[in-house]
N, C-alpha and C positions, 0 to 999 in steps of 0.2 A: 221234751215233748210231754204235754200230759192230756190224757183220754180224756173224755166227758164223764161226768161223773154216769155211772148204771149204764155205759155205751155197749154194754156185753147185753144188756138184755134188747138194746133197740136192735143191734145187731141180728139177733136171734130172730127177733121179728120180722125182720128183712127178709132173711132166711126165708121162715114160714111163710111168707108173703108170698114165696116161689114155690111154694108145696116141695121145699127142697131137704131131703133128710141130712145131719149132720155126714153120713158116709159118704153123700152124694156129693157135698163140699169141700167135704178132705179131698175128695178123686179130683176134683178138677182144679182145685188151686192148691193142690199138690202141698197140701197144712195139713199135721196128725190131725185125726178126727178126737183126739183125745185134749190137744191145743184148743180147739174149736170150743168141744165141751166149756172147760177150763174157764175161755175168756166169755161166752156168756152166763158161766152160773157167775162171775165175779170172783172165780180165783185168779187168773192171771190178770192184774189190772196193769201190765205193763207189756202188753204183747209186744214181738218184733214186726217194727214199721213192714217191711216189705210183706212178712206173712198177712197181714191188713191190706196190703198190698194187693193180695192175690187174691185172698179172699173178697175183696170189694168189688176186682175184676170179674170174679163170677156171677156174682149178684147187683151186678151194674151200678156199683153205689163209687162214693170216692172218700176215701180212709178220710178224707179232710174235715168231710161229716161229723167223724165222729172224735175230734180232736179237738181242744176247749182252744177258745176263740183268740188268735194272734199268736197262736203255738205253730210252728212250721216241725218240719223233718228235723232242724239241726238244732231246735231244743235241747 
């Protein structure tokens, strides 16, 4: 499976777009808020699918967004 490329930062914007703080996103889709951090500054450019998972469920988006184009889950 490979991300998009800078997907941490559209991410992040998502985020903000919900006036949602990183603490308030860890709590609800149950991701360190330290993960979170991580994959928007661009360290973690390999997150685990489900925590993307979780986290897109909160912010109503779909992991699938942000996953380069004819990449599935079993990449």
């Amino acid at each position: 499976m490979k991300w998009k490329k800078n997907f941490g930062k559209w991410l992040k914007l998502e985020r903000l777009t919900w006036g949602m703080s990183r603490r308030r996103l860890s709590k609800l889709s149950h991701v360190d808020m330290e993960t979170i951090a991580d994959i928007e500054n661009g360290i973690n450019k390999e997150p685990d699918f489900d925590e993307m998972l979780n986290i897109c469920d909160v912010l109503e988006s779909s992991a699938y967004f942000f996953l380069e184009e004819g990449c599935d889950k079993n990449d």
